[in-house]
PDB file as gemmi writes it, atoms N, CA and C in Angstrom:
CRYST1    1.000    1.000    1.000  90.00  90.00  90.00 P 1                      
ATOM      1  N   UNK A   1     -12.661   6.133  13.547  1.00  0.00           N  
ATOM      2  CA  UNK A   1     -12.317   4.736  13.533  1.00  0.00           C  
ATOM      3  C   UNK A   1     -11.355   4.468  12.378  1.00  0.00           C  
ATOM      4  N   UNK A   2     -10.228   3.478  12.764  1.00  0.00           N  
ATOM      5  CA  UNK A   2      -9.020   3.774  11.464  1.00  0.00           C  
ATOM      6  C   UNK A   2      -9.323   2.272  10.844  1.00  0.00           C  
ATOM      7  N   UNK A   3      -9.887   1.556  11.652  1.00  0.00           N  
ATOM      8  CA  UNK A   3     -10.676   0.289  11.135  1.00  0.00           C  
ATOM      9  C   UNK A   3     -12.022   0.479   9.891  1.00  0.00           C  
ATOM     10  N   UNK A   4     -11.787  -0.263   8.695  1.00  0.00           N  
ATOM     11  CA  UNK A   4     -12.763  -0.727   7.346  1.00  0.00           C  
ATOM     12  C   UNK A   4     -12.654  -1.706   6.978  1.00  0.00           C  
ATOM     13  N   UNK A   5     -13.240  -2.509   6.503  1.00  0.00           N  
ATOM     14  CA  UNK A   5     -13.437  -3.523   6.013  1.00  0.00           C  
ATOM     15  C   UNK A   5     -12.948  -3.200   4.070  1.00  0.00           C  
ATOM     16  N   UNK A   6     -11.701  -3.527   3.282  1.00  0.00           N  
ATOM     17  CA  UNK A   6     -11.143  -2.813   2.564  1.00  0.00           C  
ATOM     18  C   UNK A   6     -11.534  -4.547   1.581  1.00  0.00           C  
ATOM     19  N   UNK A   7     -12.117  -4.172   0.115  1.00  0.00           N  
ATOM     20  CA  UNK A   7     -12.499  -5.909  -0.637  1.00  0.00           C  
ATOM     21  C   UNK A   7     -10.643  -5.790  -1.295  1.00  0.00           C  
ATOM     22  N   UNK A   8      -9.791  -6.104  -0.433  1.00  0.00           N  
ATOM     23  CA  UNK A   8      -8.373  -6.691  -0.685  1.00  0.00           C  
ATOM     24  C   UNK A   8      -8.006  -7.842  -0.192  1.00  0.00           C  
ATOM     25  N   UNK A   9      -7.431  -8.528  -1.193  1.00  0.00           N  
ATOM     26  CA  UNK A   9      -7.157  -9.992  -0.601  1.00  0.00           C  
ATOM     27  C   UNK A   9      -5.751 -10.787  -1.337  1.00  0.00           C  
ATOM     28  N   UNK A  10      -4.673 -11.607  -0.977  1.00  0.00           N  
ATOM     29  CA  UNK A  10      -3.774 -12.012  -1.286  1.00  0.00           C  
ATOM     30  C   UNK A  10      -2.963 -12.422  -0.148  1.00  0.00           C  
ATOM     31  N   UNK A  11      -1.842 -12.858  -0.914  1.00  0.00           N  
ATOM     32  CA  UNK A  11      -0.757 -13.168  -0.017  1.00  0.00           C  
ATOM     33  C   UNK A  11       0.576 -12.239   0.370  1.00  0.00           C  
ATOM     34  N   UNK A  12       0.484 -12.543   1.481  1.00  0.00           N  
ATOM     35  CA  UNK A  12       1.450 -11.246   1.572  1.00  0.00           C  
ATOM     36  C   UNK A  12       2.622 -11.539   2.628  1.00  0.00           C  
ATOM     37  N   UNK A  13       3.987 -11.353   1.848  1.00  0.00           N  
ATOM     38  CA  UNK A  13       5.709 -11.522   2.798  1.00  0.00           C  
ATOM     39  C   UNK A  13       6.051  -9.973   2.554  1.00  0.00           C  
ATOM     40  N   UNK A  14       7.120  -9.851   3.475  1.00  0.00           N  
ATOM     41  CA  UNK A  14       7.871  -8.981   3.215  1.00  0.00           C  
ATOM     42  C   UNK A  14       8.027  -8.525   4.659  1.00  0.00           C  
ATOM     43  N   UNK A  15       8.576  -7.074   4.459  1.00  0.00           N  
ATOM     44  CA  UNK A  15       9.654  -6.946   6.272  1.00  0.00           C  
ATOM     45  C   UNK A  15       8.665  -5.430   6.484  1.00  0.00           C  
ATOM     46  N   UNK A  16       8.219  -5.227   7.983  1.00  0.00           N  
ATOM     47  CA  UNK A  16       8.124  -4.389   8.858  1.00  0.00           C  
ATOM     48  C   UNK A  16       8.944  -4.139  10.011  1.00  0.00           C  
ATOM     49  N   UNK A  17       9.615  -2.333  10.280  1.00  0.00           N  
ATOM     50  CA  UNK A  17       9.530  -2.013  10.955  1.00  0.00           C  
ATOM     51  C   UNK A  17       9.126  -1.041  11.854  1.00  0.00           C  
ATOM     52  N   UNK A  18       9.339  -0.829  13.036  1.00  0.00           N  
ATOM     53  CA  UNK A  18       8.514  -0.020  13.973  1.00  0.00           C  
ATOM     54  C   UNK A  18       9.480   0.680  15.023  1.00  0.00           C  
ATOM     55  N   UNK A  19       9.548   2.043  15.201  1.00  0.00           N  
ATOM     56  CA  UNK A  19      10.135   2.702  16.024  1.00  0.00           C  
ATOM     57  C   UNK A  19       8.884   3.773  16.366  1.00  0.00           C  
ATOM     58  N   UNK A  20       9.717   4.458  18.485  1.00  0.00           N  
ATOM     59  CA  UNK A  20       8.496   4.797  19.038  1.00  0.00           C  
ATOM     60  C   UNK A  20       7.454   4.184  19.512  1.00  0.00           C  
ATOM     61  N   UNK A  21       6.413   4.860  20.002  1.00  0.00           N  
ATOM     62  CA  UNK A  21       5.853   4.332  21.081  1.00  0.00           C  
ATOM     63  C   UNK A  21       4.607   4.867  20.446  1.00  0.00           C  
ATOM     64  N   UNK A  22       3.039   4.054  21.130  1.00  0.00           N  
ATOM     65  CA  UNK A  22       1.659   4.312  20.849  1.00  0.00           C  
ATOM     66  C   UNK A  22       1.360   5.872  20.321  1.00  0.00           C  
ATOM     67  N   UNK A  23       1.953   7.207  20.901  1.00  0.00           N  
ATOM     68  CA  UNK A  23       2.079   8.245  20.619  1.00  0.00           C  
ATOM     69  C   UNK A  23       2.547   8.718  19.129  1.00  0.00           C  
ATOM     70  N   UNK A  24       3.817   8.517  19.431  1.00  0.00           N  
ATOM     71  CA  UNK A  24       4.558   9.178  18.082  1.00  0.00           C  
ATOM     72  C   UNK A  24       5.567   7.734  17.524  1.00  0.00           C  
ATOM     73  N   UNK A  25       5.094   7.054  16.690  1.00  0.00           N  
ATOM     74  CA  UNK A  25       6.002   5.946  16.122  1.00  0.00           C  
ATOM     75  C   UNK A  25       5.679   6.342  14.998  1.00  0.00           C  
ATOM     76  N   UNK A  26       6.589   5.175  14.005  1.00  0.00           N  
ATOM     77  CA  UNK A  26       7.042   5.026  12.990  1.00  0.00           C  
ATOM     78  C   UNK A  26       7.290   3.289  12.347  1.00  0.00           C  
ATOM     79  N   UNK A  27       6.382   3.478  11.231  1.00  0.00           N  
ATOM     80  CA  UNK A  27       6.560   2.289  10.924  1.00  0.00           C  
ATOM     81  C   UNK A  27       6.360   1.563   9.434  1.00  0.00           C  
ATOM     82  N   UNK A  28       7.520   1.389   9.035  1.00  0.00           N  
ATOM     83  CA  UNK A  28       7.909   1.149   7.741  1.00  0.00           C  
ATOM     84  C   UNK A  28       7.742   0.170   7.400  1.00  0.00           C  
ATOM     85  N   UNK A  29       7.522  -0.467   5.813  1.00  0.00           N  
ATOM     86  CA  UNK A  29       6.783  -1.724   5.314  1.00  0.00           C  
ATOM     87  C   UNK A  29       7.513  -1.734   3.803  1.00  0.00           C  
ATOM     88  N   UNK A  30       7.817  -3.188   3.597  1.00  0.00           N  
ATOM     89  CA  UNK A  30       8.015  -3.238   1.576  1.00  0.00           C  
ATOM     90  C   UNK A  30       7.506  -4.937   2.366  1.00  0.00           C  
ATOM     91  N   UNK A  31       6.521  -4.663   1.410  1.00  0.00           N  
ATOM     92  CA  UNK A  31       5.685  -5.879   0.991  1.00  0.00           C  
ATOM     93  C   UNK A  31       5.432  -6.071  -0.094  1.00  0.00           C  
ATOM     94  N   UNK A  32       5.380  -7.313  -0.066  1.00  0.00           N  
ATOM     95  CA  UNK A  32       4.714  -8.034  -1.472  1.00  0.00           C  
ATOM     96  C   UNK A  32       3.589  -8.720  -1.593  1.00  0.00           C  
ATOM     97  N   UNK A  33       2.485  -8.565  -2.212  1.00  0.00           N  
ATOM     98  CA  UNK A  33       1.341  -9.523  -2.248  1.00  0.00           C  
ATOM     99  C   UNK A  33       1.354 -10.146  -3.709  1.00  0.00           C  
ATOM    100  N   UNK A  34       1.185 -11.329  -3.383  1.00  0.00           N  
ATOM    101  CA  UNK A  34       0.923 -12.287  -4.557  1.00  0.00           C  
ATOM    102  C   UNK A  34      -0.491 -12.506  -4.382  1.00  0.00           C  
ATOM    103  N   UNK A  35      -1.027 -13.387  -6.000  1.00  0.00           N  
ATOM    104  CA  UNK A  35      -2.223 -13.786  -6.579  1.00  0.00           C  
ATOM    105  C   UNK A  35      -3.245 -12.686  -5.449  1.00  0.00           C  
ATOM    106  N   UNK A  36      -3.416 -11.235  -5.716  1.00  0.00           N  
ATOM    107  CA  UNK A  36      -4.252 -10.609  -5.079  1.00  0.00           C  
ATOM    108  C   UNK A  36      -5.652 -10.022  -6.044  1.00  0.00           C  
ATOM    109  N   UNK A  37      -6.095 -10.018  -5.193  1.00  0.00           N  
ATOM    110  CA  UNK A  37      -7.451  -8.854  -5.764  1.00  0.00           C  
ATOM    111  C   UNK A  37      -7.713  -7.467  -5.221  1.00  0.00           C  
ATOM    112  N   UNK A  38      -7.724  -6.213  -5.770  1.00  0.00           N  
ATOM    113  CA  UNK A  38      -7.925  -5.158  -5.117  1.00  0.00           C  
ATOM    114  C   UNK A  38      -9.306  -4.715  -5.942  1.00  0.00           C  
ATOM    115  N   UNK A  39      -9.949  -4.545  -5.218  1.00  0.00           N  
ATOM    116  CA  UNK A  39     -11.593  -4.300  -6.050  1.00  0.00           C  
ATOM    117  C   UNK A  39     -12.054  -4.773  -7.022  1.00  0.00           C  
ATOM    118  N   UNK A  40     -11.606  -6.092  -7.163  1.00  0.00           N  
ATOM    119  CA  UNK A  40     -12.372  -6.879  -7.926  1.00  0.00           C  
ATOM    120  C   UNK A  40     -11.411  -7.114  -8.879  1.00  0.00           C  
ATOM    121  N   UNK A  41     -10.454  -6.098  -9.194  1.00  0.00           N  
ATOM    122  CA  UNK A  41      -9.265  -6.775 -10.323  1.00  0.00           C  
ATOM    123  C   UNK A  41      -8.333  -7.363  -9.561  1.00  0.00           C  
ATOM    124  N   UNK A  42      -7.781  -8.574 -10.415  1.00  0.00           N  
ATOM    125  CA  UNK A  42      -6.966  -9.405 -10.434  1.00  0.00           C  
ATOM    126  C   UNK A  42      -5.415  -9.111 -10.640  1.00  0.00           C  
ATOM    127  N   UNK A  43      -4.381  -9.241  -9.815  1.00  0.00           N  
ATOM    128  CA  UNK A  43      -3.182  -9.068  -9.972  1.00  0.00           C  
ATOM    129  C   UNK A  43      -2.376 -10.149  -9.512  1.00  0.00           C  
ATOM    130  N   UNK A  44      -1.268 -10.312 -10.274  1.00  0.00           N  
ATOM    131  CA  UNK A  44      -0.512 -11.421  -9.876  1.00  0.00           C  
ATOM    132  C   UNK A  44       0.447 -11.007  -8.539  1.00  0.00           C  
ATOM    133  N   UNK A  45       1.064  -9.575  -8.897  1.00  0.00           N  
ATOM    134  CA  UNK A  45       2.164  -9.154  -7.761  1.00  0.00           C  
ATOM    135  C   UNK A  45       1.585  -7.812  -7.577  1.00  0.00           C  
ATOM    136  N   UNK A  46       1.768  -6.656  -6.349  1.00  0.00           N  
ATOM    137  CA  UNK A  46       1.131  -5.785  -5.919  1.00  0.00           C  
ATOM    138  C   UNK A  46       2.995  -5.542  -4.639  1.00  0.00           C  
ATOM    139  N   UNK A  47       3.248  -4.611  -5.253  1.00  0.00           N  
ATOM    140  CA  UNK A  47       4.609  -4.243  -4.536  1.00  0.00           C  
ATOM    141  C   UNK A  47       4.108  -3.346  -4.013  1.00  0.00           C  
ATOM    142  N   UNK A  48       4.245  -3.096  -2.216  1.00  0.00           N  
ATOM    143  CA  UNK A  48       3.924  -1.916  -1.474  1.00  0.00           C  
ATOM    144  C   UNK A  48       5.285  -1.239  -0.572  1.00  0.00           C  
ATOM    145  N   UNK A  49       5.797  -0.344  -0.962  1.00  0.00           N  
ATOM    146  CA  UNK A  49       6.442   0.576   0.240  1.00  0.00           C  
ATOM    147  C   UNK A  49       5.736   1.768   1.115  1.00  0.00           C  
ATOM    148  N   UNK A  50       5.571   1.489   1.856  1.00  0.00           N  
ATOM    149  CA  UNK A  50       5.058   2.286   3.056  1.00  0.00           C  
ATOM    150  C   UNK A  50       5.701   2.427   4.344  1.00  0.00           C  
ATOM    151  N   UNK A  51       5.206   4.122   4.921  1.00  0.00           N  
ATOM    152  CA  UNK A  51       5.775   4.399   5.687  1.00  0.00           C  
ATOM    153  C   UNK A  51       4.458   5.164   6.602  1.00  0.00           C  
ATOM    154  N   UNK A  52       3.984   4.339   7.921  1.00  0.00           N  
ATOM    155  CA  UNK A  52       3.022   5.001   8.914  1.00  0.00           C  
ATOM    156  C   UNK A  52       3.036   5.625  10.066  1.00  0.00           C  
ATOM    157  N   UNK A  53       2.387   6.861  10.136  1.00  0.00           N  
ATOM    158  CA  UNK A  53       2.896   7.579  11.174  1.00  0.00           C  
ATOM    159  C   UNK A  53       1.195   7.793  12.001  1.00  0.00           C  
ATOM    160  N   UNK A  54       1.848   8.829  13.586  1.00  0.00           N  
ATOM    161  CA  UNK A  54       0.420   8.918  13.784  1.00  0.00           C  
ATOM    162  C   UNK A  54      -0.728   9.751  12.662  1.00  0.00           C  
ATOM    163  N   UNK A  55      -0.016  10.610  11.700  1.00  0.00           N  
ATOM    164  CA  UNK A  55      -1.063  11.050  11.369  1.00  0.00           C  
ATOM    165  C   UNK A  55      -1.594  11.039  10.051  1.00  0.00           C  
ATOM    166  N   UNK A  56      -0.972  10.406   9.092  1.00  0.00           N  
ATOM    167  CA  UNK A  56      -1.226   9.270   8.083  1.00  0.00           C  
ATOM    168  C   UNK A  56      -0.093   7.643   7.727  1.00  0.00           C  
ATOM    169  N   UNK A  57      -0.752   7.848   6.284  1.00  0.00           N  
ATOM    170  CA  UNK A  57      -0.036   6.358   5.621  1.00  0.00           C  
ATOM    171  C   UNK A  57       0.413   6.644   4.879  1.00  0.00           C  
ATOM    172  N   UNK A  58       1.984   6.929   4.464  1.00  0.00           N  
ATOM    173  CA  UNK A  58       2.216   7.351   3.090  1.00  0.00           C  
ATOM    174  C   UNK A  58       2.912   6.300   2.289  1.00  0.00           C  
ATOM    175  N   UNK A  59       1.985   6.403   0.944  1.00  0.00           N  
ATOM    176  CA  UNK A  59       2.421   4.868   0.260  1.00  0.00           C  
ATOM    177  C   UNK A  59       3.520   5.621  -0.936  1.00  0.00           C  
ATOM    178  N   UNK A  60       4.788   5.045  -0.033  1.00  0.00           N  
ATOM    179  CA  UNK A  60       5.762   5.287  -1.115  1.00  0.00           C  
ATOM    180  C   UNK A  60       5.833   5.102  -2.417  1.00  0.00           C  
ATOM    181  N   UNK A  61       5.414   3.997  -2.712  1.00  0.00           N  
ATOM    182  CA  UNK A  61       5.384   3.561  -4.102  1.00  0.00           C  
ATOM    183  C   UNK A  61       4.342   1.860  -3.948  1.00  0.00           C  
ATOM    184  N   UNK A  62       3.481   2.577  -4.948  1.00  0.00           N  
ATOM    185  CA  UNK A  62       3.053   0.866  -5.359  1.00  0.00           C  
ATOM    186  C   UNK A  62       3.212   0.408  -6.504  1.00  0.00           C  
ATOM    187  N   UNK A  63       2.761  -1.094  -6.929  1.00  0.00           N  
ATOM    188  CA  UNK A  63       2.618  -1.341  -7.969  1.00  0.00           C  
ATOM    189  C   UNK A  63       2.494  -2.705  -8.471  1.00  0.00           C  
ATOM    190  N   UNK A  64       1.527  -2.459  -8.947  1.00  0.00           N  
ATOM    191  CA  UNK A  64       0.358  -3.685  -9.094  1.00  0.00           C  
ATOM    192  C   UNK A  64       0.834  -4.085 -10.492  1.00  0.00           C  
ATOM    193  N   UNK A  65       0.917  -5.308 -10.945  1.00  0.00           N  
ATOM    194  CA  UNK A  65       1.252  -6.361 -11.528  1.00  0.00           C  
ATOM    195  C   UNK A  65       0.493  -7.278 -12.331  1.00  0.00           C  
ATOM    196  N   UNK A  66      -0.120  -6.945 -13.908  1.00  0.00           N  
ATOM    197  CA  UNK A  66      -0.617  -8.406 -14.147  1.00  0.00           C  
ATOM    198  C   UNK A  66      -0.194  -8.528 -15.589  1.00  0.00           C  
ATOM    199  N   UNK A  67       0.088  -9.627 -15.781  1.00  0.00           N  
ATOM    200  CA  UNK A  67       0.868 -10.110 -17.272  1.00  0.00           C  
ATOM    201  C   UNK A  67       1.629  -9.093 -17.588  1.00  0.00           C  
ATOM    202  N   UNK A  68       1.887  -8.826 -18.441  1.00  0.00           N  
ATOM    203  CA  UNK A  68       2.783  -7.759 -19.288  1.00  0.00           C  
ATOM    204  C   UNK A  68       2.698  -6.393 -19.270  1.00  0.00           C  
ATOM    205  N   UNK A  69       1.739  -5.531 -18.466  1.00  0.00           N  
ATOM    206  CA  UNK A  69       1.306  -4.427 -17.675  1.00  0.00           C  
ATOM    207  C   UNK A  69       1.433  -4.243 -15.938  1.00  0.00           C  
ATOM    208  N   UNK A  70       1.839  -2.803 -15.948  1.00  0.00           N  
ATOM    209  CA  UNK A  70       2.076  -2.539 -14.637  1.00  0.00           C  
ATOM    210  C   UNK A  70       1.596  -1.492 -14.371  1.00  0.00           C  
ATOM    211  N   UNK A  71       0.831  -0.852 -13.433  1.00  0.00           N  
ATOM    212  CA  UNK A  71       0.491   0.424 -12.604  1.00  0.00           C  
ATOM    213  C   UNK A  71       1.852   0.664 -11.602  1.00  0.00           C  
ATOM    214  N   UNK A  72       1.673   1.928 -11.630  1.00  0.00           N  
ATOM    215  CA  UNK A  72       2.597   2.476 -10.435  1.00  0.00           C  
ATOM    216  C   UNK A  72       1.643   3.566 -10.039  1.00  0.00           C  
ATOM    217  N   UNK A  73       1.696   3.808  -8.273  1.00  0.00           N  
ATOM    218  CA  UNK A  73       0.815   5.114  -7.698  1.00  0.00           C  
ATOM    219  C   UNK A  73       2.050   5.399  -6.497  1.00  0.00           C  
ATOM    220  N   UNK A  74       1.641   6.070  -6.115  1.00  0.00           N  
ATOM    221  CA  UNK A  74       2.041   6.904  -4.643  1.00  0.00           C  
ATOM    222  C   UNK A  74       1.071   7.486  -3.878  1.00  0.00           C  
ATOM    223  N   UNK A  75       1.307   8.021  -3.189  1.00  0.00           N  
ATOM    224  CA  UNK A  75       0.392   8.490  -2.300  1.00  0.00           C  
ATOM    225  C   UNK A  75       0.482   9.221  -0.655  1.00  0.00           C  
ATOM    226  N   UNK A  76      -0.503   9.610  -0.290  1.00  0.00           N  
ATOM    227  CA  UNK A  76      -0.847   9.787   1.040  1.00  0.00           C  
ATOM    228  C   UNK A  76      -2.041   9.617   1.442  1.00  0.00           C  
ATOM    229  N   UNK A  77      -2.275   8.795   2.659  1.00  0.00           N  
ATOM    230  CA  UNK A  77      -3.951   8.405   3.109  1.00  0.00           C  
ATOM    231  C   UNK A  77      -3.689   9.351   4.995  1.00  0.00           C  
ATOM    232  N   UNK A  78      -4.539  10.079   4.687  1.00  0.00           N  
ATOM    233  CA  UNK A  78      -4.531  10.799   6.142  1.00  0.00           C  
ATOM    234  C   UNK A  78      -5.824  10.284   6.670  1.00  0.00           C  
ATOM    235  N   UNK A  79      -5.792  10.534   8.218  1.00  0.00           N  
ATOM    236  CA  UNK A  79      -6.295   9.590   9.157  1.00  0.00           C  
ATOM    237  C   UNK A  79      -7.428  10.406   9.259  1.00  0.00           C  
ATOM    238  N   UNK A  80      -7.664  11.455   8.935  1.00  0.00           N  
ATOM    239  CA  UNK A  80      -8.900  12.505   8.811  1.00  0.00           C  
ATOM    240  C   UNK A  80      -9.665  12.609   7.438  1.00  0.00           C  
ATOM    241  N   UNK A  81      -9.663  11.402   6.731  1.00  0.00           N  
ATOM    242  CA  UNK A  81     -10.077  10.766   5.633  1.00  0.00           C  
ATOM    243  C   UNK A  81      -9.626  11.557   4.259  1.00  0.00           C  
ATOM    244  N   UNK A  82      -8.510  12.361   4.439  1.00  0.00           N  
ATOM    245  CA  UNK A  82      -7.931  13.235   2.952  1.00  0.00           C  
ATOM    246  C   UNK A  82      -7.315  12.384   2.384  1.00  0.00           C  
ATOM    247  N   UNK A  83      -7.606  12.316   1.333  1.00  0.00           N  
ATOM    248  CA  UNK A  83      -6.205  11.184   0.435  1.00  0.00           C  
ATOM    249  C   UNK A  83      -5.728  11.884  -0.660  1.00  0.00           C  
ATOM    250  N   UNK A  84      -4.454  12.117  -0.801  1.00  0.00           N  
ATOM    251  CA  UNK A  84      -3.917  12.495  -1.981  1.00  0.00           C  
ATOM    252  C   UNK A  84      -3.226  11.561  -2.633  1.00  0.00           C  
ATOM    253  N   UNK A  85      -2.941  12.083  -4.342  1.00  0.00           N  
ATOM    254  CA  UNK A  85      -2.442  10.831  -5.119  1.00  0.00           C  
ATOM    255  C   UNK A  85      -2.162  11.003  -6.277  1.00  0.00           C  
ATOM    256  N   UNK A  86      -0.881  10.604  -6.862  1.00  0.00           N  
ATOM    257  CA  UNK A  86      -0.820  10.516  -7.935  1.00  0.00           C  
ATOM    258  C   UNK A  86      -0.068   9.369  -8.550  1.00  0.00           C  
ATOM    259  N   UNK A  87      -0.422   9.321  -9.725  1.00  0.00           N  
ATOM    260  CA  UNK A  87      -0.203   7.827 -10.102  1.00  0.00           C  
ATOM    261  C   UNK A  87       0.253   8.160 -11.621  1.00  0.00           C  
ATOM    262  N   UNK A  88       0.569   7.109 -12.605  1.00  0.00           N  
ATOM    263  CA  UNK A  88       1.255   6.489 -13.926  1.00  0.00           C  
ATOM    264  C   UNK A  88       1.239   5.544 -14.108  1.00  0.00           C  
ATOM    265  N   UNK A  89       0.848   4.874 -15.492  1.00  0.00           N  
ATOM    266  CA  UNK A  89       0.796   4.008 -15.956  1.00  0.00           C  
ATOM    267  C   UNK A  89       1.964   3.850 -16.671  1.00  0.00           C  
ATOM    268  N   UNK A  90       2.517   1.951 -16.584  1.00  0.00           N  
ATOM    269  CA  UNK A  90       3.718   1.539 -17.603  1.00  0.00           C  
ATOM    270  C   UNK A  90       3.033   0.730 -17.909  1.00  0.00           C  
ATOM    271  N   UNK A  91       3.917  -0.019 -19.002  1.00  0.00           N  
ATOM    272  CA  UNK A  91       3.894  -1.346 -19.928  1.00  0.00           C  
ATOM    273  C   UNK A  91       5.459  -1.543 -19.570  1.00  0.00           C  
ATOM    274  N   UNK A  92       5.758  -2.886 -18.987  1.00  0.00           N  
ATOM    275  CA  UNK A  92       6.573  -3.566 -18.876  1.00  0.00           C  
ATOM    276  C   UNK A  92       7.091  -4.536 -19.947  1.00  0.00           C  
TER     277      UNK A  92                                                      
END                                                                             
């Protein structure tokens, strides 16, 4: 099941697209979430590039946002529950 119930919440613009069909597509994302929460911490901005295929999610780049500190991660979330990841911390 690729469906969870994930404790994320905010607002969220930005552009998707989608090439291909139910089989083999492709589908690219830069979003932005404002005033969000991702597990309980608080962020003002949460920048996502992603790119989904059938057989994971690979998060180009994130990066979460609050006052004068910033996280940056990357990643891969495979659909057979492997996740790889690496991440860095800035100060903005």
């Amino acid at each position: 099941m690729l469906y969870r119930d994930l404790p994320v919440s905010g607002v969220v613009s930005g552009l998707l697209s989608f090439d291909g069909d139910t089989k083999n597509f492709n589908l690219n994302g830069d979003l932005i979430i404002k005033d969000s929460t991702v597990y309980g911490q608080q962020f003002e901005k949460v920048i996502v590039k992603t790119t989904i295929g059938p057989e994971k999610i690979k998060f180009n780049s994130i990066t979460a946002q609050k006052g004068h500190s910033a996280i940056d991660a990357k990643g891969d979330l495979f659909f057979d529950k492997k996740f790889i990841y690496c991440n860095r911390c800035k100060l903005i």
